[in-house]
N, C-alpha and C positions, 0 to 999 in steps of 0.2 A: 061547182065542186060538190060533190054523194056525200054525204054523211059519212061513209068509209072514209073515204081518204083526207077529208077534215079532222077526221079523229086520229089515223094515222098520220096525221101531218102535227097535230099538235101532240101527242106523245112518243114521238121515235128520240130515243136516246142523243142529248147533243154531244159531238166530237169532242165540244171542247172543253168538257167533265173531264174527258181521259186524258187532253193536254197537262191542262193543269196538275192531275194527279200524278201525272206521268214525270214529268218536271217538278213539286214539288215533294212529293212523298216518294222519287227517288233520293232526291235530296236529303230528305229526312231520313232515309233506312240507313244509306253509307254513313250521312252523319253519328246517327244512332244506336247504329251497331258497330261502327270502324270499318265494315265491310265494303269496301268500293264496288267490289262485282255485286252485288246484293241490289243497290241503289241503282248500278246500272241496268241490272233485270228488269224492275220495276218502270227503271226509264223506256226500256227497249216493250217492253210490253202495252204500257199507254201510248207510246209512238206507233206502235204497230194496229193496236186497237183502231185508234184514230183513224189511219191511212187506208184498213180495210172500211169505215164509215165513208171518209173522203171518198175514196176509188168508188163506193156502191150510187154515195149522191149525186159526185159531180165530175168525175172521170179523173185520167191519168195525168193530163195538165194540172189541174189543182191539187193533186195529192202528192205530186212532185214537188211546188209549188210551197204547199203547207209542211212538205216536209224538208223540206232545207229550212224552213223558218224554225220548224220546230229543233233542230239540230243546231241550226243558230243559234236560237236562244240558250242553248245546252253551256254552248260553247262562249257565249259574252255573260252570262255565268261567271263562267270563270274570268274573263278576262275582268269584269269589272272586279271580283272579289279577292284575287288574288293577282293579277295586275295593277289596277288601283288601289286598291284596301279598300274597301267596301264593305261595311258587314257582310260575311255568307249570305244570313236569310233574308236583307233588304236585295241582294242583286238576284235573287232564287225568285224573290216576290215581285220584282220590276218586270222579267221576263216573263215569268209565268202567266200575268196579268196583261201582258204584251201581247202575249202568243193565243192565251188563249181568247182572249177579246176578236184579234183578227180573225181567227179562224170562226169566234161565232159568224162575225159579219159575212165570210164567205161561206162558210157552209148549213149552222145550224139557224141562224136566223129565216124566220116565214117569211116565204115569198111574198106573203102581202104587205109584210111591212116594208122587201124588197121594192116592192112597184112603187110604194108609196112615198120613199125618198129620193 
């Protein structure tokens, strides 16, 4: 592996900063302004962020993939916090940490630590 692409490999932005943000600081904008459409921007924005990182790293299969999980998780959200009673931010925190942990594994994690597991 060149020097270039060792260095491009260890600083390329990972996906799943935007999961996360995307999921919980939607979360946080609707809660924190009462604005539902507001939190949803913000969701639809880190999702989208995401999915154009997915589609660039690892094609159409995984970004379909990562995004039904991501929307998933949108959606058991809610199920757990107002289906169950859940705290809001404990079920915003369970997914978010859900979602975005997988997607490290699949997309932003180094190949070499790939080979090596």
């Amino acid at each position: 592996m060149s020097t270039s692409t060792l260095t491009r490999a260890r600083t390329r932005f990972p996906s799943s900063v935007l999961v996360a943000v995307g999921l919980a600081a939607g979360f946080g904008v609707a809660q924190g302004t009462g604005i539902r459409a507001l939190g949803g921007v913000v969701l639809a924005a880190g999702g989208l962020g995401a999915a154009r990182l997915w589609y660039r790293r690892r094609g159409l299969a995984v970004t379909l993939g990562l995004g039904a999980l991501y929307l998933g998780a949108f959606v058991l959200a809610h199920v757990l916090a107002l289906g169950l009673g859940w705290p809001a931010w404990l079920a915003v925190s369970l997914v978010t940490l859900t979602a975005a942990g997988v997607t490290y594994g699949v997309v932003d994690r180094p190949q070499e630590d790939a080979a090596a597991s």
